[in-house]
N, C-alpha and C positions, 0 to 999 in steps of 0.2 A: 601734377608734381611728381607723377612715379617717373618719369623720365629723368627729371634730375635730381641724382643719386643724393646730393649734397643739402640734406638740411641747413639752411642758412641761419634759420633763429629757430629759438625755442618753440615760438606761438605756431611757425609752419609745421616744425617735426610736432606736435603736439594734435595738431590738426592732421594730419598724413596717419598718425597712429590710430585717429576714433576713425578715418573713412577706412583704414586696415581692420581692426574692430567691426566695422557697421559689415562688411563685406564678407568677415569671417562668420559672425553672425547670422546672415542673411542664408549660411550653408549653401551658395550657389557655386561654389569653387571646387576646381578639380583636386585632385591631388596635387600636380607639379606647382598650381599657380599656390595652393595651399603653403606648399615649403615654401618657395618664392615671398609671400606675404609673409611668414611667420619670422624667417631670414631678415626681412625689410623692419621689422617690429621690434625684433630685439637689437639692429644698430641704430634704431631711432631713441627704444629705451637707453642705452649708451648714452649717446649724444646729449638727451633729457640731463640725463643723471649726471653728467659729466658738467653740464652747463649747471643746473641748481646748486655743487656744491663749489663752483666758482665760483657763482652769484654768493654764496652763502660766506663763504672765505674774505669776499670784497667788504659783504657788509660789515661782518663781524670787524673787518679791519680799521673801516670809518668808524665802528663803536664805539672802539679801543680809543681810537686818535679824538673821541668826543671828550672821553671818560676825564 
């Protein structure tokens, strides 16, 4: 998945984040790939974050419209 830049859904960019995690963890990483991953991590948080308060905004709206 590092090759394509473009998280498509939540469950991949979410999964892309713990193999980023399990790899930062593991301390086998140089420096440049270090920034590299840390870089990739927080436009994935983005993305996350971006996508749950969509998701959050959509439901809240079917809420409304049940209420």
């Amino acid at each position: 998945m590092g090759t394509d830049k473009a998280a498509k859904t939540y469950t991949q960019a979410k999964k892309e984040l713990e193999e980023i995690v399990t790899s930062i963890e593991s301390g086998e990483l140089d420096v440049d790939a270090l920034t590299d991953k840390v870089k990739r991590a927080s436009e994935l948080i983005t993305f996350c974050k971006n996508k749950l308060t969509v998701t959050d905004k959509e439901l809240q709206k079917i809420l409304d419209e049940i209420e």
